[in-house]
RONUTOR-946288 format. One record per residue (C-alpha): residue in one letter; x, y negated, z negated. Coordinates in steps of 0.05 Angstrom, whole numbers, plus 5000, padded with zeros to 4 digits. Each point is the difference from the previous one (the first is absolute). Example, Ala and Ser with C-alpha at 12.3 -4.5 7.8 and 13.67 -1.06 7.14 Angstrom:
2
a524650904844 s502749315013 
END
This chain:
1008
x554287582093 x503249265007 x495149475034 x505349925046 x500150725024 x492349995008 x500049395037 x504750395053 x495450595000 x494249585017 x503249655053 x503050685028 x492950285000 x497149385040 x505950015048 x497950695014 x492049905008 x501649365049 x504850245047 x498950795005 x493150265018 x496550414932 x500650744999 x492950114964 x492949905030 x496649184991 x493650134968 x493950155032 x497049505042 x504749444983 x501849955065 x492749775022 x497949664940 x496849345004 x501349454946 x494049674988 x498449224976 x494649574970 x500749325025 x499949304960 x498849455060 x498149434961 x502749405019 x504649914935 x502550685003 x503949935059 x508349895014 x501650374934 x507549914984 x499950334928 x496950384955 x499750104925 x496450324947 x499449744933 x498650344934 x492949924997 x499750335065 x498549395040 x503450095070 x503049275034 x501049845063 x505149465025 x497049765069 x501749445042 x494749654986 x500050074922 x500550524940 x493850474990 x498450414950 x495850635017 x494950494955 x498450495061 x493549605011 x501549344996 x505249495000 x502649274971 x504849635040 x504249494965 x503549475052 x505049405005 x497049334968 x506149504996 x495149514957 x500150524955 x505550154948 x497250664970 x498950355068 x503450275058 x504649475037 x500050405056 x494850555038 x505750285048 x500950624951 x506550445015 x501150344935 x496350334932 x503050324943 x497750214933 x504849954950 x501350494940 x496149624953 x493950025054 x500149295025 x498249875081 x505049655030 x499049615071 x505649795051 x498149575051 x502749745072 x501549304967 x496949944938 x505250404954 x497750474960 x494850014952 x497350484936 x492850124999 x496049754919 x494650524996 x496949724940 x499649315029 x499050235079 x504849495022 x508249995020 x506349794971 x503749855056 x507949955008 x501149515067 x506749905034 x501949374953 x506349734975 x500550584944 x495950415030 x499750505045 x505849965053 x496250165060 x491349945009 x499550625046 x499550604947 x500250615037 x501850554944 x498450054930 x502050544956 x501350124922 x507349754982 x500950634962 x499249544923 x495549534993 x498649605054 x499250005075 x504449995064 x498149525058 x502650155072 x498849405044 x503749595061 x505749914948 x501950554971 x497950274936 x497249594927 x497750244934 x494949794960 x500350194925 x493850144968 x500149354978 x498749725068 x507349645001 x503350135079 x506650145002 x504750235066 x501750805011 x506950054958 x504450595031 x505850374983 x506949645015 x500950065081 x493750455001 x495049405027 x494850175059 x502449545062 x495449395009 x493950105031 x492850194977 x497150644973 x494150335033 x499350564946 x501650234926 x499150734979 x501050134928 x502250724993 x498350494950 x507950104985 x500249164978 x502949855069 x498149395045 x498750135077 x500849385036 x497650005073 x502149425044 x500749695070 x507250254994 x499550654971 x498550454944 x502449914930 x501350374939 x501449584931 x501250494944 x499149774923 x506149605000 x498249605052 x504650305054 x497549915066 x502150435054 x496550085079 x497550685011 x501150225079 x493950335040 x503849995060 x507249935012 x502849345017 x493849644990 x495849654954 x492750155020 x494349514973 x496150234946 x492650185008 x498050474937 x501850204941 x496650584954 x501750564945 x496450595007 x496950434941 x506850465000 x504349375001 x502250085077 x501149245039 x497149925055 x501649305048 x496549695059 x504049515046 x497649565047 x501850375060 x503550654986 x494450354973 x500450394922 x505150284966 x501050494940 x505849654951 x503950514951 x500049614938 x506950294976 x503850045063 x495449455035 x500050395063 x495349825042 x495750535046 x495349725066 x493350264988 x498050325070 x493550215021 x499350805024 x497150015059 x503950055063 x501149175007 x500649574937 x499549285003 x500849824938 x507449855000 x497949355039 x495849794972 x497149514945 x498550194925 x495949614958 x497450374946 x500850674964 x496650414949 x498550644966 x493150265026 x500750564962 x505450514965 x504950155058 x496349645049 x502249255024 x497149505046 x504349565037 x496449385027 x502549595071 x498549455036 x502450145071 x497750255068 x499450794977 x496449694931 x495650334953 x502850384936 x505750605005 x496950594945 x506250374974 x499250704968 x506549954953 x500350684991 x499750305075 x502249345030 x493349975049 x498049325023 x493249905034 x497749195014 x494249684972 x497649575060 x493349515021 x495650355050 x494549575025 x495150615005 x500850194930 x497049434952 x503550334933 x506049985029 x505549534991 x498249295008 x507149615023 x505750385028 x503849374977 x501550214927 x500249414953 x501350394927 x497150654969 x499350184931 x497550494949 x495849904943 x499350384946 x495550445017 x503250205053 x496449615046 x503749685074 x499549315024 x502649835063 x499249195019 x500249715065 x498149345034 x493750355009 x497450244926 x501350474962 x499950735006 x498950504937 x501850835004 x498750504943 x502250204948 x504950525050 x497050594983 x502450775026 x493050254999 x496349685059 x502849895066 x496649585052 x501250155063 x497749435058 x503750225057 x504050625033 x503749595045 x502549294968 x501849715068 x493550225024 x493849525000 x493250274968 x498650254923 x499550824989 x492750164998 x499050794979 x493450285016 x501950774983 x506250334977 x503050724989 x505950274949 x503350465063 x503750654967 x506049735018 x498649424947 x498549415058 x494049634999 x495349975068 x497249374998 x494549725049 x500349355029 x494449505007 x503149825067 x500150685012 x505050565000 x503750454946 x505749724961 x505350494972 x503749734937 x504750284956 x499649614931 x507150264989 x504049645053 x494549545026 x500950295075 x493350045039 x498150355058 x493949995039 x496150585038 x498349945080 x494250235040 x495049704960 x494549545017 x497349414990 x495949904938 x502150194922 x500650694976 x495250104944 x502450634973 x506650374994 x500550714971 x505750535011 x498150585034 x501150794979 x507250095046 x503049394976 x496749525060 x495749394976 x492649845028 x497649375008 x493049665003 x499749465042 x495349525029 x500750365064 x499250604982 x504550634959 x507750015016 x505950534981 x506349844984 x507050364993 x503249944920 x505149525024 x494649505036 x504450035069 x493850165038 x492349985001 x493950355033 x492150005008 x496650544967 x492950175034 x494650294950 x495250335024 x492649685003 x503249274988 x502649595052 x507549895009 x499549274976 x495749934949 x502749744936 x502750464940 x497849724919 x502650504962 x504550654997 x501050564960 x504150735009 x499450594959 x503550685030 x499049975072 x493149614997 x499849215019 x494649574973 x498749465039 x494649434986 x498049485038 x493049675021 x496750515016 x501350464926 x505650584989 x502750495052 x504150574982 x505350255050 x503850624996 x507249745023 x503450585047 x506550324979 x506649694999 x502950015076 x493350225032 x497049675054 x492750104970 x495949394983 x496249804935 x494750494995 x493149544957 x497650504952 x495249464978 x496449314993 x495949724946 x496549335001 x492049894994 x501550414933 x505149544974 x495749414988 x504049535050 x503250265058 x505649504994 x505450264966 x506149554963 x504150574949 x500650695001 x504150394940 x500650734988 x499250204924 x501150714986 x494150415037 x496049235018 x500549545055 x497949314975 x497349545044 x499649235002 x494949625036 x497849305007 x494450064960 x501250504952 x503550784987 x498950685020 x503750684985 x501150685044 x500250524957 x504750605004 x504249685059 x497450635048 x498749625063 x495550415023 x495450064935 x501449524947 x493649694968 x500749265005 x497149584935 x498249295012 x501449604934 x493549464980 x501249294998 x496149504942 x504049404995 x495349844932 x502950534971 x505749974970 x503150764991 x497250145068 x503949865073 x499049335022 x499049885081 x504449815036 x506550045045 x505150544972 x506649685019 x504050564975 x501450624955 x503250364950 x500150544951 x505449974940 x503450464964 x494150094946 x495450275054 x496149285007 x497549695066 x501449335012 x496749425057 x501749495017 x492749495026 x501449455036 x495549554946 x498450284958 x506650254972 x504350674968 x495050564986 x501850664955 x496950595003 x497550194931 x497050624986 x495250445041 x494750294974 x498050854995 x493549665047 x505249745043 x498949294986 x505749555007 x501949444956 x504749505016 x504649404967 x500049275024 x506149535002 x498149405017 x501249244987 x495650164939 x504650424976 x505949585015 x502050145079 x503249385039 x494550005056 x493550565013 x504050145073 x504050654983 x504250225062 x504250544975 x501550374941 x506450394988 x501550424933 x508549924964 x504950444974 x496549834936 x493150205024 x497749284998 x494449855057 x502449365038 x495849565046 x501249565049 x494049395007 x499049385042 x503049634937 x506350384988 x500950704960 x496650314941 x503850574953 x494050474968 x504250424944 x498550745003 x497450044918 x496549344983 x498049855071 x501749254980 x501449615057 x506049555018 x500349425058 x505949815038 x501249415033 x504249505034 x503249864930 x501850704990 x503150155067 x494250195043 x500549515062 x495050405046 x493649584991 x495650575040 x500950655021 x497150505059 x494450584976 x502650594988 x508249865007 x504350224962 x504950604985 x503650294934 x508050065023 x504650534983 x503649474955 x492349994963 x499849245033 x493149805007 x499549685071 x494049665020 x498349645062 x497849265012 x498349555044 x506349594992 x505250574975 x500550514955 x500450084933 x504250534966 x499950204930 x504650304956 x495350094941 x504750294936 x504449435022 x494049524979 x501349574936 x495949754959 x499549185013 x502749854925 x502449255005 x497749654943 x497549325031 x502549394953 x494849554989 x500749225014 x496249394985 x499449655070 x496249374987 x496349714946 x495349295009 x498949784933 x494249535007 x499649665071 x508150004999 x505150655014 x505050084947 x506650415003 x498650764983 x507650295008 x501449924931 x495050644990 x503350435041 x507349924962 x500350684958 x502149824935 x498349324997 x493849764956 x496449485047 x496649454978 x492450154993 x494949625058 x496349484960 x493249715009 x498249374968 x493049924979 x498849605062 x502750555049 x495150594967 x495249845055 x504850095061 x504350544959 x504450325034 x501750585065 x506550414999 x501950445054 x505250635005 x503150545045 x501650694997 x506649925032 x500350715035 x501649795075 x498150715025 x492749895011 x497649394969 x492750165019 x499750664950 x502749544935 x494550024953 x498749404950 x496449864935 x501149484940 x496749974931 x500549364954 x501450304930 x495649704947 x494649805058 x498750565047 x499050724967 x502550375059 x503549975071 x497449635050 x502550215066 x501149575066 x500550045070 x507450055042 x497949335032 x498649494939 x503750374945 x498149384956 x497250004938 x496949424974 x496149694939 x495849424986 x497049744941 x503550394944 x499549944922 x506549754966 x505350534979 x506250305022 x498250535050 x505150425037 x498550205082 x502250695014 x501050135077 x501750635034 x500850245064 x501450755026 x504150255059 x496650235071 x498950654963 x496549674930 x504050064954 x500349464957 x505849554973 x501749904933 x495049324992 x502849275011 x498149554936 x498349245013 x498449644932 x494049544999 x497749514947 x494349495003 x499349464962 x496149794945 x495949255008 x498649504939 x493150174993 x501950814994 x504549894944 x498250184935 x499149334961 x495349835060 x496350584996 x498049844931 x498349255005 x495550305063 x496550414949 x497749514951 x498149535048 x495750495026 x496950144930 x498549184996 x497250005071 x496350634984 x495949724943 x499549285035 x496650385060 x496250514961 x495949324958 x499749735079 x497150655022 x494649984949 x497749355017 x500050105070 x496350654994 x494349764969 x499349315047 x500750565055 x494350454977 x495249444993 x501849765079 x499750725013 x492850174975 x497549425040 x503550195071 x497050734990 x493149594993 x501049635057 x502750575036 x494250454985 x495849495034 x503249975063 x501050725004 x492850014990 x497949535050 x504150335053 x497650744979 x493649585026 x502149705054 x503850715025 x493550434993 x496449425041 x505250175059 x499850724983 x492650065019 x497749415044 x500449815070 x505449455011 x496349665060 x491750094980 x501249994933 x495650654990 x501650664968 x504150415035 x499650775021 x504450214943 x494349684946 x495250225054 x501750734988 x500549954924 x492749734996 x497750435050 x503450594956 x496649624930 x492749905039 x500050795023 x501850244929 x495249554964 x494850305049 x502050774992 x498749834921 x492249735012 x501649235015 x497249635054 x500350125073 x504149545052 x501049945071 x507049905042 x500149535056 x504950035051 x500849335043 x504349895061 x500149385045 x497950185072 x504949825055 x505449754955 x505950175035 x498349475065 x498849504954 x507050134967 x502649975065 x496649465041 x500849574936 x505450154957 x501450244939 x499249274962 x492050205036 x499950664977 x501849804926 x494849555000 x494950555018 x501650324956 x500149554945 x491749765028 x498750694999 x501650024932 x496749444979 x492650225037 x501350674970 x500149754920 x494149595025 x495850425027 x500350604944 x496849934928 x504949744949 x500650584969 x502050425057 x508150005017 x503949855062 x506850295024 x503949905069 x503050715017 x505349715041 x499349805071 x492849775019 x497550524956 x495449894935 x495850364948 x495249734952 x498350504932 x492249834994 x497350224927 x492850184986 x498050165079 x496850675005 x496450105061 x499549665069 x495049404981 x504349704950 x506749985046 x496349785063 x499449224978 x507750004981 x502850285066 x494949465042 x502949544961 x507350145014 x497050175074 x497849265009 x505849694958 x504450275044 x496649795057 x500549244998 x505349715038 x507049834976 x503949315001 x507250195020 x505949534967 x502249845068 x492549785023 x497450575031 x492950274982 x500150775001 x493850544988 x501650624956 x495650614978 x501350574957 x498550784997 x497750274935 x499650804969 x496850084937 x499750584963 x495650084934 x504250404942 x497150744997 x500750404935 x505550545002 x504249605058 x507049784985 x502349265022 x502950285053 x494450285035 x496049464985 x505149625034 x500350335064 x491849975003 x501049285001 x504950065053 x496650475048 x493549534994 x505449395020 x500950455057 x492850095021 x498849234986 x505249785049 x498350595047 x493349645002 x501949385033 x502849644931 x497449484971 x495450504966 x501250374928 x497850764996 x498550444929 x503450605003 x494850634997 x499350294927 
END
């Protein structure tokens, strides 16, 4: 068919889909779906006016405040420095382009336009000079269809060659645009040149003949936009008229009107389109309705993408500034506030925030119900029952309730629906028009309802109090619920949170644990409470059931709020039960499981307090999904969530729901180009963008002998913008490292220090949010070689050695020998000492530091020596036991200076009044012995204790002048064949006893 002709069909088609309404059904839930964003608020990545993305996968930003150039996680901002001549003139950014030979170009508000030198990181700048450019306000840059680039500005249009001469826009005889400035150039995919102005739209074919293209009759509207879809189609924004849909052949133009009842579109202001994704397009305004217009192409739908202040992700400015779409298919939206990210668009998930968009307050779902008539019931937080058909988005809601959530929603046996509330059980007609209490018998009218179950004509209901069973009269009779029966001491805990019927079993779900009824006969079925060890692994673990399930293989599923998904394995002939865990161990986003759902495909899906987990029905491996994959719902209610007649999953969160379409799911397979970011060679940062240029062999990063030390750190990105976080990282140095070393998502740096000359080559690599890993980036590294590592050194090191070797070796030798004679003289010396303070230690070892007598420790050993020698036939000895009478009051009336020097007389008297070779010891205290040899009876010790007696007795010259009388008390005791020391010992001490018992002053001989 002729382009021409399918030109005219396209335009036909899109006449069709914007002005009459579509005969086939919008798709399910579109008409409630919320769009949801990741905000950038830093302070440089606000008042966006362009985007771009270059080769490497780099995406730039032209702000008003300066060009930045983004990784997903971080950011470089380049801005005007007039002392400058490689840099930006200019930080009032209006326009970026890359060019077909992948070169960034920058037009500013007054500084011209200027290319971008990645493998110097500085500008060549083209200023409105005498030569030069025509006009410094660069609004539009586009490819000139040869070899160089087209510059739309306050002028008009110039050229600049490739290379970098400026020449003025040369048009076909009489064809010339009128004077004025161009806002925007769109190079189409057909060679032509879109020209939008303040005066109009343009059309320049390849010969340079310019003709206006009408939107409106008999006007020329300002231009806003300009963009090509994927199919070819032109789309055009205006200033004030809202979007149009251009016919390239016939150049037609078509309003774009939104399909609700009132569109305001028409009036209003266009700044920015784009393809979201195939067949859907997002038109941006700035204006009083604001926000972005969402146009299904294909059924001509429209639904706006607004700010609401009680929904954080969802748009941040009303007041759209540019949008664009990299190639991953990710969405950025700029505004004065930041920036705002979405996707990629993807048909499988579906958030939905809100029922009612002019409605405050986000959808929060504690229960839900598939009706037969393929509706979903859902429960509101608030309160209340929300009717919603996911087919045309209308919602209904369902009176007579009261106040409080409804906790569980089942349909009945005739077609009505039951519902558990927190005030107690409530009927309600199929179409939800009307509501009413339902009394059970037993249970007060108001007490609230957990769980619900039907099978035939028998309701389960569970609550606090454990499981009733209610026969439910006939259709049409007047009867009410009959209880047939109610379980709870036997269930383990009476308070009940799930309840599913599985063939002949009713399973039961607790907060602490499970139980089963047995043959679902109300009246006699055996109830089996299931054992909880939470060391054990294959057995149930405690804790609350949340929800469950049993799938098509026969399997029970749980859902325990923390400690995960758990699988029932196998059961035993005995009856033991043995379960599966799925935990964070084993790969789950978060231990708090809320609901679990099974597919189509039989896969067992989970909804956690950190998003959703896929388990697959063979392996059992387990999948996470999160923000980056579509799943906006951060944490969802226990036990909500249905399986629609579309086989949607729906479950229900605290802010929204979250439906699934799971064989739409794709596999995340962007391959993430990997990019050098920075690299500080040294103490200084050097450019790294000539690394990233495919094709180009970079020079290697050098370090000089004198850099080794401080080497050098490089750092990189992943540049998949879908959820930076998940990247992975690693990075091996070939010829140094012998494997990967892997880094974090925060440094991503890889850095080296002190590393032996060669040529080395750096091998980075970075994976996408799933892991999968990128063909690896290669960053040549050489080091240096100093003077004294070369090999002439080397040698000349070596036979100076050999001279110095044999000039120390004849030094050694003499040394040696002076040092052995100095030697055996210290270890003379040394032995001497050592010597003399072995003395001087054993002196302190065994004598008294203030008397200077023996102390008890070389008391006891001669005491020990003078008993054995006497067990063996050697002489006898007696043991004397001395203490000082009254003591203590001297201590105290005197002093202790007064009671040293008692003790020290005592001493003295003692040695003096004993025969030399006799031995004295202080005990410690006012206590003292004396070892007397060759005394063997009572006549021979008498004259030694009178002597000590009248010693002792003579009066005492203090230090400070005082004159002071002492006496003692003595017990002797004469050595006894056969007696130990120590009973010898204590004789001496009980005849101490009987001496000072007798007045002191005295000595006594203890009986034999």
């Amino acid at each position: 068919m002729p382009r021409c002709n399918i030109h005219r069909c396209l335009f036909l088609l899109a006449l069709l889909l914007a002005c009459v309404a579509p005969s086939h059904a919008t798709e399910r839930w579109s008409r409630l779906a919320h769009t949801a964003f990741k905000h950038h608020q830093q302070p440089d990545m606000t008042g966006g006016n362009s985007f771009a993305q270059d080769r490497q996968g780099f995406v730039w930003i032209g702000t008003q405040t300066g060009l930045v150039r983004w990784d997903g996680s971080r950011y470089l901002r380049y801005m005007g420095d007039t002392t400058r001549t490689d840099a930006l003139p200019d930080s009032y950014i209006l326009s970026v382009h890359i060019d077909w030979r992948g070169h960034l170009w920058v037009g500013m508000n007054s500084g011209g336009v200027a290319r971008y030198d990645a493998a110097h990181d500085n500008f060549v700048r083209y200023r409105a000079v005498p030569g030069g450019l025509a006009s410094g306000d660069v609004g539009a840059i586009t490819d000139d269809g040869a070899d160089g680039i087209l510059v739309g500005h306050g002028a008009g249009i110039d050229r600049i060659d490739a290379a970098g001469a400026v020449s003025r826009m040369v048009y076909a005889a009489g064809a010339a645009l009128p004077a004025g400035g161009v806002s925007f150039l769109l190079r189409a995919t057909d060679g032509r040149l879109w020209i939008g102005t303040e005066r109009g739209l343009f059309l320049m074919d390849q010969d340079r003949r310019v003709r206006p293209v009408a939107l409106v009759d008999g006007a020329a509207l300002p231009i806003g936009a300009l963009f090509q879809d994927s199919t070819g189609r032109i789309w055009v924004g205006t200033r004030a008229n809202g979007a149009f849909l251009v016919d390239a052949a016939t150049l037609k133009a078509t309003a774009v009107r939104e399909s609700g009842p009132v569109s305001t579109l028409q009036q209003e202001r266009v700044v920015s389109i784009i393809e979201a994704a195939p067949d859907q397009v997002w038109i941006g305004t700035d204006g009083s309705a604001g926000g972005i217009v969402v146009l299904d192409v294909l059924s001509g739908e429209t639904r706006r993408i607004r700010h609401r202040a009680d929904t954080p992700d969802s748009l941040l400015d009303n007041n759209i500034m540019t949008m664009f779409r990299e190639r991953g298919g990710i969405v950025f939206v700029a505004g004065m506030g930041g920036l705002s990210q979405h996707g990629p668009v993807s048909d499988a998930v579906t958030t939905v925030r809100y029922l009612d968009p002019d409605a405050a307050g986000v959808l929060s779902v504690p229960s839900m119900m598939q009706a037969p008539d393929g509706r979903l019931w859902l429960s509101i937080a608030g309160g209340g029952i929300k009717i919603v058909d996911p087919a045309t988005g209308q919602v209904s809601s369902v009176p007579d309730l009261p106040k409080g959530r409804v906790l569980a929603i089942v349909p009945g046996p005739d077609g009505e629906i039951y519902l558990g509330t927190q005030k107690g059980l409530y009927r309600a007609d199929a179409q939800g028009r009307r509501a009413r209490l339902v009394p059970v018998p037993g249970r007060a009218l108001e007490e609230e309802v957990w769980a619900l179950a039907v099978r035939d004509r028998v309701l389960w209901l569970g609550d606090l109090e454990g499981v009733r069973a209610l026969q439910l009269p006939p259709a049409g009779s007047r009867d009410t619920a009959r209880l047939l029966r109610h379980e709870t001491d036997r269930l383990g805990d009476p308070r009940v949170t799930a309840l599913l019927i599985a063939g002949n079993d009713l399973w039961i779900g607790t907060r602490t644990g499970l139980a089963r009824l047995g043959r679902l006969d109300p009246a006699s079925a055996s109830v089996e409470l299931v054992p909880t060890e939470l060391a054990a692994a294959d057995r149930l673990a405690p804790g609350y059931v949340s929800s469950l399930l049993l799938d098509r293989q026969g399997r029970l599923w749980l859902s325990n709020f923390g400690i995960g998904v758990i699988m029932l394995e196998r059961t035993d002939a005995d009856g033991q039960r043995h379960f599966r865990r799925f935990s964070k161990l084993q790969g789950m986003p978060d231990n708090g499981a809320n609901m679990v759902l099974e597919d189509v495909d039989g896969a067992i899906w989970a909804s956690t307090d950190t998003g959703m987990a896929r388990i697959a029905p063979g392996t059992l491996a387990i999948q996470s999904f999160g923000p980056g994959d579509g799943v906006q719902v951060p944490l969802y209610w226990t036990n909500s969530g249905a399986r629609t007649a579309a086989d949607e999953l729906v479950f229900g969160g605290l802010s929204g729901l979250t439906v699934l379409r799971t064989r739409a799911l794709a596999p995340w397979r962007y391959a993430a180009p990997v990019a050098v970011t920075r690299i500080v060679l040294g103490d200084q940062e050097i450019p790294g963008g000539s690394y990233n240029i495919a094709g180009r062999r970079a020079a290697p990063i050098t370090i000089t002998p004198e850099g080794r030390e401080r080497g050098f750190s490089l750092e990189f990105a992943a540049l998949d913008y879908s959820a930076p976080e998940r990247n992975r990282y690693a990075y091996q140095l070939k010829g140094f490292d012998r494997d990967w070393i892997a880094t974090d998502t925060i440094s991503r740096r890889a850095s080296y220090t002190n590393l032996p000359p060669g040529d080395y080559v750096l091998l980075l690599r970075g994976s996408n949010r799933n892991g999968e890993w990128s063909a690896p980036l290669e960053v040549p590294v050489r080091v240096l070689t100093a003077w004294h590592q070369q090999p002439w050194a080397r040698l000349a090191a070596v036979l100076l050695a050999a001279l110095l070797l044999a000039g120390l070796m004849h030094a050694r030798t003499r040394y040696l020998r002076r040092r052995q004679h100095e030697l055996e003289a210290m270890v003379e010396a040394r032995t001497a000492e050592l010597r003399a303070t072995q003395a001087q230690l054993e002196t302190l070892a065994y004598s008294d530091p203030l008397t200077g007598l023996a102390n008890r420790r070389l008391f006891s050993d001669e005491l020990r020596h003078l008993v054995a020698q006497a067990e063996r036939g050697g002489p006898g000895f007696t043991l004397l036991l001395i203490d000082l009478d009254h003591f203590k009051p001297i201590n105290d009336t005197y002093g202790h200076d007064a009671g040293d020097a008692l003790l020290v007389a005592t001493a003295g008297r003692l040695l003096a009044a004993v025969r030399e070779e006799d031995r004295v010891f202080r005990l410690g205290g006012d206590e003292f012995a004396v070892l007397q040899g060759r005394t063997t009876d009572r006549a021979t010790l008498e004259p030694v204790c009178a002597r000590i007696l009248h010693n002792l007795a003579e009066p005492l010259l203090l230090p400070q002048g005082d004159t002071i009388e002492i006496s003692v008390s003595v017990g002797a005791a004469l050595h006894q064949s056969g007696h130990s020391h120590e009973q010898l010992y204590k004789q001496a001490d009980v005849a101490l006893y009987r001496a000072k018992g007798a007045g002191r002053n005295t000595w006594h001989l203890a009986e034999s």
